[in-house]
C-alpha positions as CSV (number, residue, x, y, z in Angstrom):
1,X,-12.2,-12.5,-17.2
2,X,-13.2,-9.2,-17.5
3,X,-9.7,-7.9,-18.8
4,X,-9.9,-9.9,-21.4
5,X,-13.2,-9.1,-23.1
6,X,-12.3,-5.2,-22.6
7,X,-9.3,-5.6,-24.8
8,X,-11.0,-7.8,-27.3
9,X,-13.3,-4.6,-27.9
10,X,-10.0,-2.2,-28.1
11,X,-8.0,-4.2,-29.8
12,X,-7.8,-5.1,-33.8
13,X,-6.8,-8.4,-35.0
14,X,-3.5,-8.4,-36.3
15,X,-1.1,-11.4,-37.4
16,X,1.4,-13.2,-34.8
17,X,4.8,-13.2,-35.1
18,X,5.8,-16.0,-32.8
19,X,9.3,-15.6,-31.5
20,X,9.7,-18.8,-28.9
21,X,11.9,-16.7,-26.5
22,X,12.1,-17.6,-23.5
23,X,12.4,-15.4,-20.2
24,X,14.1,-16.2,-16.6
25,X,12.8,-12.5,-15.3
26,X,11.6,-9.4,-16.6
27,X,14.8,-8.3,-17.2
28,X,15.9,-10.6,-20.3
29,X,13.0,-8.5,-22.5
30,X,14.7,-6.3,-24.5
31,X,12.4,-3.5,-24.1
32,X,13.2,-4.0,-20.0
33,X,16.3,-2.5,-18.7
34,X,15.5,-2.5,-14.8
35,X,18.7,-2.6,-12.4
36,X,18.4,-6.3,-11.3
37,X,19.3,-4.7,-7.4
38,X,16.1,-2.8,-7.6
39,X,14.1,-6.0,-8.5
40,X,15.4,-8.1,-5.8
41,X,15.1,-5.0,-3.7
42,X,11.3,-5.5,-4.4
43,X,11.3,-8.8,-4.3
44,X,12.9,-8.0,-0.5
45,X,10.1,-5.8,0.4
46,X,7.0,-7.8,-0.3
47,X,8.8,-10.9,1.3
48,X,8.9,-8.7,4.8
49,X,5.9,-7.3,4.5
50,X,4.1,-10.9,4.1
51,X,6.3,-11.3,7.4
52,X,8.4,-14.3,5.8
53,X,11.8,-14.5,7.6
54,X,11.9,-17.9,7.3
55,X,13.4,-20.1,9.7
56,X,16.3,-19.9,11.8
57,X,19.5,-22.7,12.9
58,X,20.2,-23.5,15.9
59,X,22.1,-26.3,18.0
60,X,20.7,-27.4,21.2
61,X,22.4,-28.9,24.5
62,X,22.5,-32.5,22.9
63,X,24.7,-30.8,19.6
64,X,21.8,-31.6,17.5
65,X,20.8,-28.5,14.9
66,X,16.9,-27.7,15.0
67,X,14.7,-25.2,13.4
68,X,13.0,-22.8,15.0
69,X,10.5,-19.8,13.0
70,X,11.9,-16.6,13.2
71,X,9.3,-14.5,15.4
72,X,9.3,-10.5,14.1
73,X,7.1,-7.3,14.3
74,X,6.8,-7.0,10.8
75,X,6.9,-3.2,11.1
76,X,7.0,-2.6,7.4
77,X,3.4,-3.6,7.3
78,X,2.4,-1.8,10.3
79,X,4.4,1.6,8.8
80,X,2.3,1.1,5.6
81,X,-1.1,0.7,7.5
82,X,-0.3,3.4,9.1
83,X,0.6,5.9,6.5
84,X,-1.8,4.5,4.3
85,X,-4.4,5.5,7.1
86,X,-2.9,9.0,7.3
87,X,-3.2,9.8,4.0
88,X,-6.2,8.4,2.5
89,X,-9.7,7.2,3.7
90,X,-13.7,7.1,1.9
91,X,-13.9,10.3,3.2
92,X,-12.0,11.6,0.8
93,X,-13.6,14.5,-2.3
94,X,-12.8,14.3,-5.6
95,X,-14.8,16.4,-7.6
96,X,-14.3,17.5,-11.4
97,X,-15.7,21.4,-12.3
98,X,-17.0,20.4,-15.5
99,X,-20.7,19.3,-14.4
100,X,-20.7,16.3,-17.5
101,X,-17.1,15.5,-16.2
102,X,-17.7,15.0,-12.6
103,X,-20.9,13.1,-13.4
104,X,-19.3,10.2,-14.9
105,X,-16.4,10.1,-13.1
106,X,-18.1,9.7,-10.2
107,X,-19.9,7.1,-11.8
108,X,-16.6,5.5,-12.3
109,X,-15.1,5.7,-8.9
110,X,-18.6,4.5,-7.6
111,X,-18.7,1.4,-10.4
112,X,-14.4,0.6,-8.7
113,X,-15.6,0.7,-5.4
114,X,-12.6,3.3,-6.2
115,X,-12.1,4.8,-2.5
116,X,-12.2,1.6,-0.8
117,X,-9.9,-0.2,-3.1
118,X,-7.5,2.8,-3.4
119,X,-7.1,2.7,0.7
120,X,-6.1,-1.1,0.3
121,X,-3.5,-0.6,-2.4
122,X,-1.8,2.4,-0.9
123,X,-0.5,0.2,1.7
124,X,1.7,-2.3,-0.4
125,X,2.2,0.7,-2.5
126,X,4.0,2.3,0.7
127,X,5.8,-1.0,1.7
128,X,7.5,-1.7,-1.4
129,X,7.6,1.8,-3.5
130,X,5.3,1.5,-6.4
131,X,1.6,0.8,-7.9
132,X,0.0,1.6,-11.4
133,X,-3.6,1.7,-12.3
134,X,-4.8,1.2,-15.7
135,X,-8.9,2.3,-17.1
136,X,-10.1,-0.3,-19.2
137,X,-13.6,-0.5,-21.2
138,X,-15.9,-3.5,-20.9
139,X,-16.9,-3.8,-24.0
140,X,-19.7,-6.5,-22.8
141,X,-21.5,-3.9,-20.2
142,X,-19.5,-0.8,-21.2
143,X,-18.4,-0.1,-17.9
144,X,-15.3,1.2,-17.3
145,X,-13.2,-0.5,-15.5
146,X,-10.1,-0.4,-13.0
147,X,-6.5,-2.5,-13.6
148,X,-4.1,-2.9,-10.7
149,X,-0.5,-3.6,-10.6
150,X,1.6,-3.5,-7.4
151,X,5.2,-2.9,-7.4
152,X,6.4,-6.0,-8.6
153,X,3.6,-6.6,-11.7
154,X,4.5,-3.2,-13.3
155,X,7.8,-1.9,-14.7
156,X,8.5,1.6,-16.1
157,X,10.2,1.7,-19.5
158,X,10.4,5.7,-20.1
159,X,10.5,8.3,-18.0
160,X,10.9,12.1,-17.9
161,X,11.2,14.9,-15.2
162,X,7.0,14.6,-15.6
163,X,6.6,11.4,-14.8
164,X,6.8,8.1,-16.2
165,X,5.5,7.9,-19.9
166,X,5.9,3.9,-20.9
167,X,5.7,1.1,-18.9
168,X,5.2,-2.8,-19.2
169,X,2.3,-4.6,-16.6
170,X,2.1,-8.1,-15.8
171,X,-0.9,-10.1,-15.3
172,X,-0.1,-13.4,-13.9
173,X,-2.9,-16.9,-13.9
174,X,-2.2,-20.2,-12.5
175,X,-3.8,-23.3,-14.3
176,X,-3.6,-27.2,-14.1
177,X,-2.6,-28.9,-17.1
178,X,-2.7,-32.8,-17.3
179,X,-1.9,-32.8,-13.4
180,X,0.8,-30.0,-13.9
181,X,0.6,-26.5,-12.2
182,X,1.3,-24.3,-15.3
183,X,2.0,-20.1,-15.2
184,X,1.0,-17.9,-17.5
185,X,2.4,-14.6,-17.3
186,X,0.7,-11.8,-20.1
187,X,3.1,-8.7,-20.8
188,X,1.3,-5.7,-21.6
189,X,3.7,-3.2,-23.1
190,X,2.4,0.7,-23.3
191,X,4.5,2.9,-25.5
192,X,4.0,6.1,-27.6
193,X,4.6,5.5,-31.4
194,X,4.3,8.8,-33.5
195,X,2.4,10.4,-30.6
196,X,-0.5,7.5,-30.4
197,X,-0.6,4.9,-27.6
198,X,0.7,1.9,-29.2
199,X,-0.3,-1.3,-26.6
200,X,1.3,-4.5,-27.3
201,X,0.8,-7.9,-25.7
202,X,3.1,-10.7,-25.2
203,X,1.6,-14.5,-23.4
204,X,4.4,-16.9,-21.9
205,X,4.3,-20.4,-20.1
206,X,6.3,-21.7,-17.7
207,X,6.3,-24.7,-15.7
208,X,8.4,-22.9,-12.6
209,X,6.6,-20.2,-10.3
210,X,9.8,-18.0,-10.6
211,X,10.1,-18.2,-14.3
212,X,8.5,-16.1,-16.9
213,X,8.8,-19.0,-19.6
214,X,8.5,-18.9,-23.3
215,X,6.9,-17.0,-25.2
216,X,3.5,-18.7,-26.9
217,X,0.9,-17.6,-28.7
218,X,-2.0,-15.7,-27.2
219,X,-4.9,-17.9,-27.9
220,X,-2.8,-20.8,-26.5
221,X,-4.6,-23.4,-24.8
222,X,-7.7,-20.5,-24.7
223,X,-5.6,-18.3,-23.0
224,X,-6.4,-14.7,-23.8
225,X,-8.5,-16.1,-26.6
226,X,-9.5,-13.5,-29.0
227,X,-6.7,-11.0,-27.7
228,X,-4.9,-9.0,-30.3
229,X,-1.1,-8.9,-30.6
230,X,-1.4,-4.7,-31.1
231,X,-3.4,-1.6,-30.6
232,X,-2.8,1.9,-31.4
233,X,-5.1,4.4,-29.2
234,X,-4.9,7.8,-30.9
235,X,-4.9,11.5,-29.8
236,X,-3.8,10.5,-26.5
237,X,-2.2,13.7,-24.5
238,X,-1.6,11.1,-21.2
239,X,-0.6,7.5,-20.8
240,X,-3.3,5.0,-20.5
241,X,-1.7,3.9,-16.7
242,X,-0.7,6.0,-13.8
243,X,1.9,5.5,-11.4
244,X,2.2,6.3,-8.5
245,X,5.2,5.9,-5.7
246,X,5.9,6.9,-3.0
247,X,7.4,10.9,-2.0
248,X,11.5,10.9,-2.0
249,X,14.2,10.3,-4.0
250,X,15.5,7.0,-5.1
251,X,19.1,7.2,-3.2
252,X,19.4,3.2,-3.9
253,X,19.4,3.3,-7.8
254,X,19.7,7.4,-8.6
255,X,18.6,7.3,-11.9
256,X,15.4,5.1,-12.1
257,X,12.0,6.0,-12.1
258,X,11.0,3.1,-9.5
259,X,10.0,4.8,-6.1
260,X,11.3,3.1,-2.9
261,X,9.1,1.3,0.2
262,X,8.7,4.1,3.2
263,X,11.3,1.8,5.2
264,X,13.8,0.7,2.7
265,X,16.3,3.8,4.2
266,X,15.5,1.6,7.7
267,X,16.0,-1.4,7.1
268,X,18.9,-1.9,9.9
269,X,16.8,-0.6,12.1
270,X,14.0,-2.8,11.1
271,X,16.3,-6.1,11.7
272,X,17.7,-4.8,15.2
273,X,13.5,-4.5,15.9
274,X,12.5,-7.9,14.5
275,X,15.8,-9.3,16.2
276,X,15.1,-8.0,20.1
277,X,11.5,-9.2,19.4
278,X,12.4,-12.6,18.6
279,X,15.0,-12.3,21.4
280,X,11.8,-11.4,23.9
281,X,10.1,-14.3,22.5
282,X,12.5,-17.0,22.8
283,X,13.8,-15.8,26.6
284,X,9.9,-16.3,27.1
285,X,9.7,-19.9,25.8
286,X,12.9,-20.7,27.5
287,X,12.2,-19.1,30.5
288,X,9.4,-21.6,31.7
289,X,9.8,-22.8,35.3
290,X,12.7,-25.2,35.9
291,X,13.4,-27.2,38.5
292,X,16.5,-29.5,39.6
293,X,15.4,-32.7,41.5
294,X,17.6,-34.9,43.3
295,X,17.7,-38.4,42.3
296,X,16.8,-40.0,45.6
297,X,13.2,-38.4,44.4
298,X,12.7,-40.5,41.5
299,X,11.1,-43.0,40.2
300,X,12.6,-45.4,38.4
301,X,10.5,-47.3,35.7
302,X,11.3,-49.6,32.7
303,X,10.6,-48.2,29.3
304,X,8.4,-49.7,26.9
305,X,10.3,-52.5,26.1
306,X,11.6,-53.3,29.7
307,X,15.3,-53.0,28.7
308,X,16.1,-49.6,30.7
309,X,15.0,-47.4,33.8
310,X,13.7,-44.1,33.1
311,X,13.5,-41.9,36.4
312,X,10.3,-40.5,36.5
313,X,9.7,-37.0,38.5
314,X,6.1,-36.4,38.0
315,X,4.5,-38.2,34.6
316,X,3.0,-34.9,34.0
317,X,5.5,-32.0,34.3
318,X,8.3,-31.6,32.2
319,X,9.9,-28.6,33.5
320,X,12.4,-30.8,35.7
321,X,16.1,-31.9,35.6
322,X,17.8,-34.8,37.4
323,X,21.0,-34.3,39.3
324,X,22.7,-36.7,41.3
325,X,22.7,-35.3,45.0
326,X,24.0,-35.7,48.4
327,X,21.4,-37.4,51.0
328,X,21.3,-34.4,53.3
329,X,21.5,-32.0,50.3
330,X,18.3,-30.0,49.1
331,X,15.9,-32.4,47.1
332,X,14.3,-29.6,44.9
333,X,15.5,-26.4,43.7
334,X,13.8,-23.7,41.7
335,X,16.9,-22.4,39.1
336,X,14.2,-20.2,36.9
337,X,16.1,-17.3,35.6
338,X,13.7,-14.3,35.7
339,X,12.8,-12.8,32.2
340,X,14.0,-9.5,31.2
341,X,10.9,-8.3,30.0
342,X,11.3,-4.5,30.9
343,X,14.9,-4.7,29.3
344,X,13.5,-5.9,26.0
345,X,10.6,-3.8,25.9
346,X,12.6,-0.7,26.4
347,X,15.5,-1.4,24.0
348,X,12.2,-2.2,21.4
349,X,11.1,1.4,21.8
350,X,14.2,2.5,21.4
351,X,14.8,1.2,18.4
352,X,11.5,2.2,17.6
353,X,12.2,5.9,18.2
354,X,15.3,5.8,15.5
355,X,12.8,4.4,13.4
356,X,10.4,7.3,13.5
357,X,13.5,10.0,13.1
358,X,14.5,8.1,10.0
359,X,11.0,8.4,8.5
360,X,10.3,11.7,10.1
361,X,7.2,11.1,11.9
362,X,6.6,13.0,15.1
363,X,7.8,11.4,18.2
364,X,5.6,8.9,20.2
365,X,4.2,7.2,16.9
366,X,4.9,3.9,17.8
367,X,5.1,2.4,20.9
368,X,5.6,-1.1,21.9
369,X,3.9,-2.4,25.6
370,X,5.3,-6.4,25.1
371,X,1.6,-7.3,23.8
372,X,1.7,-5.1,20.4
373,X,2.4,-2.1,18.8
374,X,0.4,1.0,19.2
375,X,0.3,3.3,16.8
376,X,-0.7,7.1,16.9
377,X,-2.5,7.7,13.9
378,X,-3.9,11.2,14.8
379,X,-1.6,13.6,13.6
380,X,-1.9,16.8,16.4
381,X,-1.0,19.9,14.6
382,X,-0.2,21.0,11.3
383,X,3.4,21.9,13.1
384,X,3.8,18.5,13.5
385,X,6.6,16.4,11.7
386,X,4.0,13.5,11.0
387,X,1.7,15.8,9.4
388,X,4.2,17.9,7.2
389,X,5.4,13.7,6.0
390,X,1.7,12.8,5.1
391,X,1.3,16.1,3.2
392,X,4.3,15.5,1.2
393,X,2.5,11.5,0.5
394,X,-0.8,13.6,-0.1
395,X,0.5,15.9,-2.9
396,X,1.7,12.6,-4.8
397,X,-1.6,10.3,-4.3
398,X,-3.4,13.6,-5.3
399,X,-1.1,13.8,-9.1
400,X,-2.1,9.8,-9.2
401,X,-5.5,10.7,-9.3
402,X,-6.0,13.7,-11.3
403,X,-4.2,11.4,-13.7
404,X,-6.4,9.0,-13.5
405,X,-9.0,11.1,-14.2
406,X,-7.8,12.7,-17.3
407,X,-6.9,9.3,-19.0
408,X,-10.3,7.3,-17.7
409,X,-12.0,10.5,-19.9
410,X,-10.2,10.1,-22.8
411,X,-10.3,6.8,-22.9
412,X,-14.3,7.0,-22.6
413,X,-14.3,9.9,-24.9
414,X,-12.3,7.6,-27.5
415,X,-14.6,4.2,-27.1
416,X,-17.3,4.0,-29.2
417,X,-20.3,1.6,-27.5
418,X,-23.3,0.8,-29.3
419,X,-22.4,3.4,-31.8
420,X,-21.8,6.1,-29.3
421,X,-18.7,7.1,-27.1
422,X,-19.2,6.4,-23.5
423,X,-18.1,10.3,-22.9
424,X,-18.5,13.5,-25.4
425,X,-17.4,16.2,-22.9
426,X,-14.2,18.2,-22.5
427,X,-11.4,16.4,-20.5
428,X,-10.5,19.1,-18.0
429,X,-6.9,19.7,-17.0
430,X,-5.8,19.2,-14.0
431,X,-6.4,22.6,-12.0
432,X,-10.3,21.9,-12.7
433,X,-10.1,18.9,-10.5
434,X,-10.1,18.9,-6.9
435,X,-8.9,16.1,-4.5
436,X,-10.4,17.1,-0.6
437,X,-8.4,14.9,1.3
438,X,-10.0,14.3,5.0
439,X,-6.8,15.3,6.3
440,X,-7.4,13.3,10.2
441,X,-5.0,15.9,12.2
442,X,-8.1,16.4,14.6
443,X,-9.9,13.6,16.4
444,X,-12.9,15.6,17.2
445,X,-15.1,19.0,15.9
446,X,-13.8,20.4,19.3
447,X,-10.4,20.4,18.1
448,X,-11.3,21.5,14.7
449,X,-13.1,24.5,15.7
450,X,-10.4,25.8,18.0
451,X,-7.9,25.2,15.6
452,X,-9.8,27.3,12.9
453,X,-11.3,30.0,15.4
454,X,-7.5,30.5,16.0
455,X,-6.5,30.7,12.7
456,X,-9.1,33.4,11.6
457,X,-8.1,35.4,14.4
458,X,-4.7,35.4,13.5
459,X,-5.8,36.4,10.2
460,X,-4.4,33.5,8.4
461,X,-7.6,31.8,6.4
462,X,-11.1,33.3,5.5
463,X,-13.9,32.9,7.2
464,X,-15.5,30.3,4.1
465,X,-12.3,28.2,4.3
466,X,-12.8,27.3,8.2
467,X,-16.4,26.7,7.5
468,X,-15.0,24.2,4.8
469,X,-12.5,23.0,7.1
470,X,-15.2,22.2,10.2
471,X,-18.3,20.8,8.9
472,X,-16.7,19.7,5.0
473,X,-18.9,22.3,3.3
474,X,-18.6,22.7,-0.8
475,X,-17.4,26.6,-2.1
476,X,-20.9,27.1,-2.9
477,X,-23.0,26.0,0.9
478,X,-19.6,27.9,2.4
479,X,-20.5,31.1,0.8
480,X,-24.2,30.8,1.5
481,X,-23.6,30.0,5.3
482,X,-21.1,33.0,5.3
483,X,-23.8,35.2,3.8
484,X,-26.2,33.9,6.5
485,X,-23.5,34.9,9.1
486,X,-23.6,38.4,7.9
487,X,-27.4,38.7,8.2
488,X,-27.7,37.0,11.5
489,X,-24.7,39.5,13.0
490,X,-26.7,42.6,11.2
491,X,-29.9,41.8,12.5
492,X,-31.4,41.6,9.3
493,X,-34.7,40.0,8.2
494,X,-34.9,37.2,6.4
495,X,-36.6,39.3,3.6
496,X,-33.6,41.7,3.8
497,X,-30.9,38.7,3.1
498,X,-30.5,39.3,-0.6
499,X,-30.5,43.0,-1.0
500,X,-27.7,42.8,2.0
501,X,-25.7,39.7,0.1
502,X,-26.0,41.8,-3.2
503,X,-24.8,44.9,-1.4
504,X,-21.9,43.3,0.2
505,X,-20.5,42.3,-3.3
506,X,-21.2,45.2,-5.4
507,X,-19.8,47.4,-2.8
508,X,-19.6,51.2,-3.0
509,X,-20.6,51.2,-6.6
510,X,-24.1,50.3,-5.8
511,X,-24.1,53.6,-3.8
């Protein structure tokens, strides 16, 4: 495992004290103090957005109670696809200003696979409120690498109006031990000691999948073999992790750092979804064709073991129901009840519509046509409600990774490999980093160009910024194409294009 050879290299041998505690959750470490109601709020949101809702009772005509699975939209899912969509893509530019800088870090990000994996992790991030990403060196290639923890595998232990500054990850393995599933669960504790990174890890067993266990030691068994108890990491100025939730305020539990899932302010609205759609889907299985057939129709015919009479209708239909009947009467009547499909689809996109005023998105985002959802992903104006939402997302993704990119450089800049350290630049700040997002309000160069030509005639952006904004040109290839404008609208000669690009920036004082 790769995590575990990094560390090896980071981390000095130091002696075990072994305690034998033993943990039910998270919670009973005393370094952890999370509310247990935002746990099982977690807890909550990834069992919804794996769309378990279990089973549900009821009794049927012959009083007998039966199980039947609960059938729902899973909406929380298709929320967090979509926002995820919204806000991020492999589109997006990060750059660094420092040439050295940007060169390994896009090194980095290129190693990760960084874009691709950061659009699959924003989307549990946005269903259940949270996600941390740790740099880590492999000491055996001396690569840097990339750690992820969703909401429920990382913890916040200290916080500030800044962010959060300590934390606790969990890295969880399964193994089989003389026939017995066994869980190991390794607590990695990151905490500032006399202003130096101080990382501390912790191993525990358990035989129960919901159970942390007891605390062993961390070559047990060649578990984490060769990992160190301690670490201190010094001249630090940011945490090695970032985390990253989601824009808001925590109204649930007002004073923890924990972010909240996009739809945990919705979750009624969620339910009366899920609950119409399993309505819809149960009038359809009941609402097969029925028939009442009047016993003078039947056949009657001894069961297997000859000791009663079954009537028989047809031996292959069983949408029928035997009634005893007058002679004279009708012998077969139709008593199908037609479905209310329109009735349920409408009351679903009804529902629907509270659901996109509670997470202001623009009206018409999701629509339901009894098949599946539709979602509008493209965002039409910057006016729009749904684009002023994703913005608000963006600015916090964008933090995540300009963090990111400040503590993968020191980190590189503090690991010495084969006698050298794998970075000896500056580490910029974070105004010398840039984060393009490809923002997907338009859905073609059409719309991009009118949108832009409008905006410089108004006055309200340069000329270089629409170029940027229409064809995703750097500062530099903007300038140069605005230059070549200029010439082209002064008739110039090509041979003429630097004394006129010279003149235009020196001005009058050249005259």
């Amino acid at each position: 495992m790769k995590f575990i050879e990094a560390v090896k290299g980071l981390f000095k041998r130091g002696g075990y004290a072994l305690t034998g505690q033993e943990l039910t959750s998270i919670n009973d470490h005393p370094k952890v103090n999370i509310d247990p109601l935002e746990l099982q709020r977690i807890e909550q949101d990834f069992k919804e957005y794996r769309n378990d809702y279990g089973f549900i009772e009821y009794i049927n005509s012959n009083n007998e109670i039966r199980k039947r699975k609960y059938m729902a939209l899973n909406m929380r899912k298709l929320t967090a696809e979509m926002m995820a969509s919204l806000v991020f893509n492999e589109q997006v530019d990060i750059k660094v200003d420092d040439e050295q800088a940007n060169e390994y870090i896009q090194h980095v990000f290129e190693h990760n696979d960084f874009k691709k994996n950061m659009t699959r992790y924003l989307e549990p991030m946005f269903a259940a409120g949270g996600l941390a990403i740790r740099p880590y060196v492999d000491m055996n290639t001396g690569e840097m690498e990339f750690s992820w923890a969703l909401a429920n595998a990382f913890y916040p232990l200290r916080s500030t109006t800044n962010g959060v500054s300590e934390g606790v990850m969990l890295f969880k393995t399964v193994e089989t031990e003389n026939s017995k599933t066994v869980y190991y669960t390794l607590l990695e504790f990151h905490e500032w000691i006399n202003g130096n990174v101080k990382i501390t890890n912790e191993l525990y067993r358990s035989e129960e999948a919901n159970k942390i266990g007891k605390r062993v030691q961390l070559g047990y068994n060649g578990q984490y073999e060769g990992l160190s108890e301690s670490a201190n990491i010094t001249d630090m100025k940011k945490p090695l992790f970032i985390y990253l939730k989601p824009a808001g305020f925590n109204n649930f539990s007002l004073y923890s750092p924990l972010g909240i899932g996009i739809c945990d302010n919705s979750v009624n609205t969620l339910k009366q979804i899920n609950d119409a759609y399993d309505q819809f889907n149960w009038e359809i299985r009941m609402g097969q064709r029925t028939v009442v057939v009047s016993d003078h129709v039947l056949d009657y015919r001894p069961d297997e073991q000859g000791n009663s009479v079954n009537p028989i209708f047809d031996p292959d239909v069983n949408i029928y129901r035997p009634m005893r009947m007058e002679q004279d009467s009708e012998l077969i009547k139709d008593i199908t009840n037609d479905i209310r499909t329109e009735q349920y689809i409408s009351a679903i996109n009804q529902f629907m519509k509270t659901l996109e005023m509670q997470m202001q998105l623009s009206v018409g985002t999701f629509s339901f046509d009894g098949k599946s959802v539709k979602t509008a992903t493209e965002v039409a104006s910057e006016n729009s409600l749904t684009y002023r939402t994703r913005n608000m997302q963006c600015n916090e993704v964008e933090k995540f990774i300009k963090g990111l990119v400040v503590s993968t450089l020191e980190l590189a800049k503090r690991t010495i490999y084969q006698g050298k350290s794998l970075y000896t630049g500056k580490i910029p700040n974070f105004e010398e980093i840039s984060v393009d997002f490809d923002d997907g309000i338009f859905s073609n160069l059409d719309q991009k160009l009118e949108f832009f030509s409008k905006a410089k005639v108004a006055g309200l952006v340069p000329i270089t910024e629409a170029l940027k904004g229409i064809f995703k040109l750097t500062d530099e290839e903007a300038v140069k194409w605005y230059h070549r404008i200029q010439q082209e609208e002064a008739g110039l000669d090509p041979s003429e294009i630097e004394d006129f690009r010279v003149s235009k920036e020196l001005g009058d004082e050249e005259q």
